[in-house]
Structures are given as structure tokens and as C-alpha cells.
C-alpha positions in Angstrom: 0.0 0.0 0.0 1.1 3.4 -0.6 -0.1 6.2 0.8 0.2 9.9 -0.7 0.7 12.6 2.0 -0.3 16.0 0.8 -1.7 18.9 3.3 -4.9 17.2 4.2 -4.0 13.8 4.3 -4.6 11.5 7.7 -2.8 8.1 8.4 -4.0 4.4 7.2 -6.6 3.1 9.5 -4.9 -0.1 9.3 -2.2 1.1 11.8 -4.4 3.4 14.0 -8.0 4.1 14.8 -8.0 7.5 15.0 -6.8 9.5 11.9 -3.8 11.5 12.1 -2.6 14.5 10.0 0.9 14.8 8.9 2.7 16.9 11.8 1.1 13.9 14.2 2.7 11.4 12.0 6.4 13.3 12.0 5.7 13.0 16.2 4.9 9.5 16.1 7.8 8.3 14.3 10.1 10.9 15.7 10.8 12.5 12.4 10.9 16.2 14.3 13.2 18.4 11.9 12.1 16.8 8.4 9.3 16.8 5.9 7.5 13.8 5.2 5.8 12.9 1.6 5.0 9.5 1.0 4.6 6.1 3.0 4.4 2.4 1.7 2.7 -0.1 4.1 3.8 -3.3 3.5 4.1 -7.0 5.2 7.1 -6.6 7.3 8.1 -2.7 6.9 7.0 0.7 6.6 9.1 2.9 4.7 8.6 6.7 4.9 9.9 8.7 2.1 11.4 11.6 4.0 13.5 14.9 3.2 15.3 17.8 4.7 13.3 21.2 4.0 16.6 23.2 4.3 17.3 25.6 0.9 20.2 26.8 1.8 23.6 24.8 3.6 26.9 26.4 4.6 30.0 24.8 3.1 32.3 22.5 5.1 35.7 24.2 3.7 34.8 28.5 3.5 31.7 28.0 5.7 29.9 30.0 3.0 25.9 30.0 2.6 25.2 28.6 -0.8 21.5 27.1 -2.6 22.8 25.1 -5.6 22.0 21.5 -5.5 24.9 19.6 -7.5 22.9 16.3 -7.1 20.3 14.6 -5.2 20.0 10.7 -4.1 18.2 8.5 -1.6 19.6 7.0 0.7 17.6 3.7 3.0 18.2 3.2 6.9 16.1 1.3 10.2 14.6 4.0 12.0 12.9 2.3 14.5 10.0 -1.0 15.1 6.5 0.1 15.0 3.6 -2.9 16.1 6.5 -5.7 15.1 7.1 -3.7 11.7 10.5 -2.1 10.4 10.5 1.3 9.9 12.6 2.4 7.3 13.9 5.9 6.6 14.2 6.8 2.8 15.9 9.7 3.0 16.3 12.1 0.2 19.7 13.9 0.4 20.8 16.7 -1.4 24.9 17.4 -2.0 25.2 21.0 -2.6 28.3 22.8 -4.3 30.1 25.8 -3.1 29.5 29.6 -5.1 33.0 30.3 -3.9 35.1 27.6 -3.9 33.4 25.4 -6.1 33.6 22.3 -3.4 31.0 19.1 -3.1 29.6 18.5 0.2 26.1 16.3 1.7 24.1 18.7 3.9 23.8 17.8 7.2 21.0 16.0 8.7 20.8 15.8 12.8 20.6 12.1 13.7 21.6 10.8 10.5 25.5 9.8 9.4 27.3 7.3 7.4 25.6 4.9 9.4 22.6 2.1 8.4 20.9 3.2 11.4 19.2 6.4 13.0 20.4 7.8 16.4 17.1 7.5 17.1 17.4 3.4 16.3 20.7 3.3 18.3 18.9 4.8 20.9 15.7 2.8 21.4 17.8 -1.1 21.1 20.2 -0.6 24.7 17.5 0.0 26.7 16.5 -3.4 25.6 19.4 -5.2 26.7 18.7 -4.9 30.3 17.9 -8.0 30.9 18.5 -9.9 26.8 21.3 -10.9 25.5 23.5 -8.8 22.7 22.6 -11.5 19.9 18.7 -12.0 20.4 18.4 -7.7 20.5 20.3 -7.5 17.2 18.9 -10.8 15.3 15.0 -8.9 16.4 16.2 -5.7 14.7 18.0 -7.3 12.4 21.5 -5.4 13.0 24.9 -7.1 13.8 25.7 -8.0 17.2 29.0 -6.4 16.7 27.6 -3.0 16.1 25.1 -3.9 19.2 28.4 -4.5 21.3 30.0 -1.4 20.2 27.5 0.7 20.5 27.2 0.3 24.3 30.8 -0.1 25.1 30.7 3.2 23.8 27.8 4.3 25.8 29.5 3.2 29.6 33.3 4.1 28.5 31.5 7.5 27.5 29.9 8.0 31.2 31.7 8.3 34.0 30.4 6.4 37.5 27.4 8.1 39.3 28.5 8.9 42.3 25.3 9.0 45.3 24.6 12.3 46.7 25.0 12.7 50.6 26.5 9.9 52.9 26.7 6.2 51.8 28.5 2.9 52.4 30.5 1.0 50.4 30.5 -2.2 49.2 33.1 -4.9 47.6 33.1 -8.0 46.9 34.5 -10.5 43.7 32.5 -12.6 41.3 33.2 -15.5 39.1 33.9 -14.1 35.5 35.1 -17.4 34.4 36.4 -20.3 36.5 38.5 -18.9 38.8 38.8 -15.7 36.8 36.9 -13.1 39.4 36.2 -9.7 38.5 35.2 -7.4 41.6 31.9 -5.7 41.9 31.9 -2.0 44.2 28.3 -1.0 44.9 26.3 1.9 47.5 25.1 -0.3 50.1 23.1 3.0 51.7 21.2 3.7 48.3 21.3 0.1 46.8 23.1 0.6 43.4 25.9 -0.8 41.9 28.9 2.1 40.6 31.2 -0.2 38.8 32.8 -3.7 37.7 36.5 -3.9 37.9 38.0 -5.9 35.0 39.7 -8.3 37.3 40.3 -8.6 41.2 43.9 -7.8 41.3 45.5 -5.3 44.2 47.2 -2.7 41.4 43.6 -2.9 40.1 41.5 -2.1 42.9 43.9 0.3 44.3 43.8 2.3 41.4 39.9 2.5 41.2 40.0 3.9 45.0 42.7 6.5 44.3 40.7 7.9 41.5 37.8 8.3 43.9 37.1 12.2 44.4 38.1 13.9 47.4 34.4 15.2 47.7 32.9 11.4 46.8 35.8 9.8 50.0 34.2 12.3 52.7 31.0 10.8 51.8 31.9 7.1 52.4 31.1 5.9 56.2 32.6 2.6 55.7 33.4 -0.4 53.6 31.5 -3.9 53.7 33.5 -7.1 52.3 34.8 -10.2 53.0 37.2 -11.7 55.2 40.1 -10.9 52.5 43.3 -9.4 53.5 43.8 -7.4 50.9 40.7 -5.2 50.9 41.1 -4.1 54.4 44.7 -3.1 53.5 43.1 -0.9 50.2 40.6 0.7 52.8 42.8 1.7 55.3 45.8 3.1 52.7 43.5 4.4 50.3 40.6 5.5 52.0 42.4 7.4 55.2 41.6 4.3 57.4 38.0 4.2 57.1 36.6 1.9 59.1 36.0 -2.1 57.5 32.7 -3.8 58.6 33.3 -8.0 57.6 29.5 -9.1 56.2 28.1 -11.5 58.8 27.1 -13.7 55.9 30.6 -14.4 55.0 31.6 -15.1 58.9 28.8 -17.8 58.9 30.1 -19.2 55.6 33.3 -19.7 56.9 31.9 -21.6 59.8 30.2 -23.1 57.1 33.5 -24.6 55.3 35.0 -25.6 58.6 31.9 -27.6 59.2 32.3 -29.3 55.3 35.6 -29.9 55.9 34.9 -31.8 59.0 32.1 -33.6 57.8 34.0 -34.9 54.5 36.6 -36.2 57.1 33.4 -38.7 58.9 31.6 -39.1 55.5 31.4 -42.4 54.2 29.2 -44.4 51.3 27.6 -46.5 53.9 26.6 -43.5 56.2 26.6 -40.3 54.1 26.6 -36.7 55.9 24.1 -34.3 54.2 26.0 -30.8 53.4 22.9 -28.6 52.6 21.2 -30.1 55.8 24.5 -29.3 58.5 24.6 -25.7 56.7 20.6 -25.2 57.3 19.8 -22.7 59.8 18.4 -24.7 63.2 15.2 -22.4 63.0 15.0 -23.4 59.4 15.1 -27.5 59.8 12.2 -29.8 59.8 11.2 -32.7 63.1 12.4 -35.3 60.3 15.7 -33.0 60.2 16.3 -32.0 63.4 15.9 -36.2 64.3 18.8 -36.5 62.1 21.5 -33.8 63.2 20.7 -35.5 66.8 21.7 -38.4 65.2 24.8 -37.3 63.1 26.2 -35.1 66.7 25.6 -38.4 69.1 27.6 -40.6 66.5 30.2 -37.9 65.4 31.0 -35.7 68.7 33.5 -33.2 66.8 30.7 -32.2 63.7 27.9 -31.5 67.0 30.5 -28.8 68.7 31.2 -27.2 65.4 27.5 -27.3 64.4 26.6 -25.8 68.0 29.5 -22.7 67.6 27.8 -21.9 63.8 24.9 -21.7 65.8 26.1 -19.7 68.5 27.3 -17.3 66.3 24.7 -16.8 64.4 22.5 -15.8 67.3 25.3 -13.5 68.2 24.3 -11.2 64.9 20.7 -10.9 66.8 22.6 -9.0 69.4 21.2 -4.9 69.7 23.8 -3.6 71.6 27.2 -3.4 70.7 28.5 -3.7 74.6 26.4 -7.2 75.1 28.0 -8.2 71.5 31.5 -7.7 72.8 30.8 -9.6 75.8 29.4 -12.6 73.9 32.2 -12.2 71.3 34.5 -12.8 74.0 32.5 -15.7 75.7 33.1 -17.3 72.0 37.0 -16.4 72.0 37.2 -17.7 75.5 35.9 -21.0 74.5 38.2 -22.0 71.6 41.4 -20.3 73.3 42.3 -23.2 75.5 41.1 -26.0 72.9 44.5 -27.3 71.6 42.8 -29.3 68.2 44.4 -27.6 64.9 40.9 -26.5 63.6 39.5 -24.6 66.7 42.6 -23.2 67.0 42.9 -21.9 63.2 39.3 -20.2 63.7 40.4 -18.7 67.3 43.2 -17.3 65.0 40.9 -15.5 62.4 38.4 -14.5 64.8 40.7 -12.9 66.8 42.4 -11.2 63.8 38.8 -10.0 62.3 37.4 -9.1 65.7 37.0 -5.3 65.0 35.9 -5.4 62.3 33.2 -8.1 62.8 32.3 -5.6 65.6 32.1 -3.1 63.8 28.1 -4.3 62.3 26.4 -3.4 65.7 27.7 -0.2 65.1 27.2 0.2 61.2 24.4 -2.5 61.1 25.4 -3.0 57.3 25.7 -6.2 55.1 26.6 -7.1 51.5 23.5 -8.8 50.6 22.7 -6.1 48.2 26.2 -6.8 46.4 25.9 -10.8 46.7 22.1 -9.9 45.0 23.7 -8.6 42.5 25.8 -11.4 41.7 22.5 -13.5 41.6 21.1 -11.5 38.5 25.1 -11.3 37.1 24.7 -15.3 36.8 21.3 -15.4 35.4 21.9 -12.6 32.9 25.3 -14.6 31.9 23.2 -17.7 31.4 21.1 -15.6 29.5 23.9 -14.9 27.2 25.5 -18.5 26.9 28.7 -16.4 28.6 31.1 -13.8 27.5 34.7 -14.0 26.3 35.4 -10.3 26.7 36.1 -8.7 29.7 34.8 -5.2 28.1 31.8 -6.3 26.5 31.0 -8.2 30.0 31.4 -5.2 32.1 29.1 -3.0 30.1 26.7 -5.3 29.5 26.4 -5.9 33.2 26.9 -2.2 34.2 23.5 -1.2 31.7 21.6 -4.1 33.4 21.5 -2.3 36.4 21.3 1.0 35.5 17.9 3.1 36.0 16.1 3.8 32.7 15.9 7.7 33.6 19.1 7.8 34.1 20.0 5.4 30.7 17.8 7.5 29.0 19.9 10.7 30.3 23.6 8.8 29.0 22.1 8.0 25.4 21.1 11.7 25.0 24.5 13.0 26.0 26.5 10.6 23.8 28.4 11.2 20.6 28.0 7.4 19.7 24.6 7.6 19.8 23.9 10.9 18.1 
């Protein structure tokens, strides 16, 4: 079908109910800035026929005004995806030639380069990729997945991180990027959003991202939440003017956890197997039929029901209000493995002692990574989502735009050069 626009024509009723006259149809498809003439309705696309209404265009070399067409042609790009159809831009372009210095040059349409798509195409695919992969968004638009990728690697390398407004906490913590390949995700515990992925989880890395923190953006930071590794404590206190660390609780009762799988892989055997999952559920959690059988596991298997008991223990001690009663207890729990000569209870009087401040430090912070670890939960399913990544680049910003807010995406496409 094609349809004719002149002054007093309205829009197919095929495509809308209500009739529409041409300025409505230059909103609808975003055309502001150009004059539309024709449109061809057909079974997979509409193509508008579309031109600039500019006369007159200054040359690129003498910046002269000048009127003389040397030679019109039309060129065809995707404009955008209207009720599951292809809208296709034919663009009439004019190449006009210099009065004075005789020179050749395309006038210059806004949103339109040497591209096959429209900014406005560019810009109405990323949002998409929030939670799809790069390949099913550019096979439905019928683009490459290369130019996909490029496009918003451009976008995030073009933005720098959002920093929160006011006071926050920060958080850091690694993730699998392949295997044992861990890439380290730094978040805002306070307002729950995540500021960046670090390409990989080595010291010169990290240390680099904190020292290139603003001066304003460190006065803001109350503390930092992570795990019990070394290394991230040392970063905080050398890069951060010894702000104080807070360990996340879940990670003290996961390595109470592993000390309680290594002991029960020791007493394991194939004619009396030890259930992991059940020795790791939380007591409040397990079932009669459960609870029958850690009774049975800690009267046959003495060591496994102490351990089991102290996980316990400890966990109750997070319940603790006041930070005074949660020193006491934590020194009722140091007390108790102090004097206990086996290798094991003495390797985890050793780290609690060395972590002690810092796992103190909750009752007075009361913060946690489970925002952060979260965020690794939608990281794996949005890696499954793509069958996995190879690059470290393409990762990152794919994972960065899954968690960004769409005001604030929509705010980064219309500032960007790559996109325009």
C-alpha cells in the first residue's frame, strides 16, 4: 500500500484508529526536523519517504551560505520498530556545491550519518538489553551484534560512574567471570546501586579505582563492607584514610560453614553419608524429620555437633542490639576456643581474633553485602542468559547497563556522541 501525503491527508486506519494529519505522524515516528511525503505499508516494513526542508547549507571548507543542489539521491536506513514492523527511513539527500570555492559536500542531517541506522534506532535497542542478550536484541532488529556491542561499550566508557549524593556505604566483593577468573563488583550499600565492575580482582587494580575516587565522593563514604580478605582491608585503610572495614556477617557464617564441610567430608562415608545442605541449614529453618537426624549425626560424630553448636552460637550472636552485650558474647566465644589445643578450633580462634573489630564493627554500622551478593545472583542469570562472555569489556558493560535506571540510561544515550 502506498499512501500519498499532501496537506490534508490523515494516516492508514490499518495502523491506527483514529486518523492522524501529517505533523502527528512526523511525532509518532520521531521525524521532528524533516518533511514527510510518501509512505508504503507493506508486510514486514513501513518505509517513509522523508526529506530535509533546508534551501540553503553552509559549506564545510569556506563556511559560506550557498542554494545550488549539485545532485540529489536517496539514501535507505532502520529507523525504528512500529507494532512488530520495520520502519525504514528513505531519505532524500541533497549534495550541494560551493559559489565560492566550487567544493561538493552532503548537507547535514541531525541524527543521520554514514551509518545504516538512526540515532534514534541506536537509541531505542540498549534500553532493551537490560535483561536480553547482545545477539537475540540484534537478530529482532535485524542489526549485527558487533555494532550492538560497540554501541554500548561506547555508551558506559562514554559516562563516568554516578557517584550518590550525601552519605553512603561501600560495598566490595568478587565474582566469578570465568572459572577462577573473578572480576570485583563495588556498589552503594546505603542507596542500593551498583557504581562499577573492575576488569579483574587484582590489588594494582582495585587500588587504582580507590585513588581515583574524588576527594568530595571519599568524605561521603562511612565505611566499607567485604569479606574476610586481606587485601581489601589493607586498600581501605591506605587508600581511603583508614575508614573503618565492617566484615559481612554472611561471610563469617560461611566460613563456619566450610570448617563444618571440611569436617564432615573427614566422617563421610558411602555406607553413612553426611548431608552438606542439611549441617549448613539454619536450626530455626530445619524440619522434626531434620532435626531427628542432626541429633543423630552429633551423638555418633561428637567433633561435627561442637562445630555445628558454635555456627549456631554465632549466628545468634548477629541478633545481638547492643554493641557492649556483642563484645561480651564475642569474648565468651574467644574464650571458648582459646584453650582447645585441636588444629581447627585453633585456626578459627586465630581468624576470629584477627577480624574481631571489624566483625564488631556491624552493631555499630548494622550493614551487610546482601545487596552486592544480590547482584551477583542477577550477574549469573543474565550470563546464562547470554551462553557467557569472552570479553572482559563487553562483560562489564553489558552488566553495568543491566543495572542502570532507565531515567538515568535515557539521560547517558542523549549525551552521547555514539549515539547521536
Amino acid at each position: 500500500m502506498v499512501v500519498w501525503l499532501g496537506k490534508n491527508s490523515t494516516f492508514p486506519n490499518k495502523l491506527t484508529t483514529t486518523s492522524m494529519n501529517k505533523s502527528n505522524l512526523i511525532k509518532l515516528f520521531c521525524l521532528e526536523g524533516l518533511l514527510l511525503d510518501k509512505m508504503e505499508i507493506n508486510e514486514k516494513d513501513i518505509n517513509l519517504f522523508v526529506r530535509s526542508p533546508r534551501t540553503h547549507a553552509f559549506c564545510l571548507h569556506c563556511e559560506k551560505s550557498t542554494n545550488r543542489v549539485h545532485k540529489q539521491y536517496f539514501r535507505k536506513i532502520k529507523h525504528a520498530i512500529f507494532n512488530n514492523k520495520l520502519i525504514m527511513l528513505n531519505i532524500n539527500l541533497k549534495y550541494f556545491k560551493c559559489k565560492k570555492c566550487n567544493s561538493v559536500f552532503c548537507e547535514n542531517i541531525p541524527g543521520i550519518d554514514a551509518r545504516r541506522t538512526s540515532a534514534h534506532f541506536r537509541k531505542s535497542i540498549i534500553p532493551k538489553l537490560k535483561d536480553r542478550s547482545f545477539r537475540a536484541v540484534a537478530k529482532e532488529h535485524g542489526i549485527s551484534t558487533s555494532s550492538l556491542i560497540n554501541n554500548t561499550v561506547s555508551l558506559i566508557n562514554e559516562n563516568n560512574i554516578i557517584w550518590p549524593v550525601g552519605k553512603f556505604m561501600l560495598g566490595i566483593d568478587e565474582h566469578s567471570f570465568s572459572g577462577r577468573n573473578y572480576m570485583v563488583t563495588v556498589t552503594d550499600l546505603t542507596n542500593h546501586k551498583i557504581l562499577t565492575i573492575l576488569k579483574n580482582d587484582n590489588k594494582s587494580t582495585i587500588r587504582q579505582f580507590l585513588k581515583k575516587i574524588p576527594e568530595n565522593i571519599r568524605k561521603n563514604i562511612i565505611c566499607v563492607c567485604s569479606d574476610m580478605r586481606r587485601m581489601y582491608y589493607n586498600l581501605a585503610k591506605e587508600e581511603l584514610n583508614n575508614i573503618p572495614v565492617v566484615i559481612d556477617k554472611f561471610h563469617v557464617i560461611q566460613f563456619f560453614n566450610w570448617h563444618l564441610n571440611q569436617l564432615r567430608q573427614i566422617y563421610t562415608s558411602s555406607n553413612y553419608p553426611l548431608p552438606k545442605k542439611l549441617l549448613e541449614k539454619n536450626k530455626e529453618d530445619l524440619t522434626k524429620e531434620e532435626l531427628i537426624t542432626i541429633k543423630q549425626i552429633s551423638k555418633k560424630y561428637p567433633p561435627i555437633q561442637e562445630l555445628w553448636r558454635l555456627k549456631e552460637f554465632v549466628r545468634s550472636f548477629y541478633n545481638i542490639k547492643n554493641k557492649q552485650k556483642a563484645e561480651l558474647t564475642f569474648k565468651v566465644i574467644l574464650d571458648g576456643l582459646e584453650f582447645d589445643n585441636r588444629p581447627r578450633w585453633q585456626s578459627i580462634h586465630k581468624t576470629l581474633v584477627k577480624w574481631q573489630k571489624e566483625m564488631l564493627n556491624y552493631f555499630e554500622y548494622n550493614i551487610t553485602n546482601a545487596y552486592t551478593e544480590g547482584v551477583h545472583t542477577r550477574i549469573k542469570l543474565l550470563k546464562r542468559i547470554s551462553y557467557g562472555f569472552k570479553n572482559r569489556t563487553n562483560y562489564i558493560a553489558k552488566m553495568t547497563l543491566a543495572f542502570l535506571p532507565i531515567t538515568i540510561l535515557l539521560k547517558m544515550m542523549e549525551c552521547s556522541p555514539s549515539l547521536t
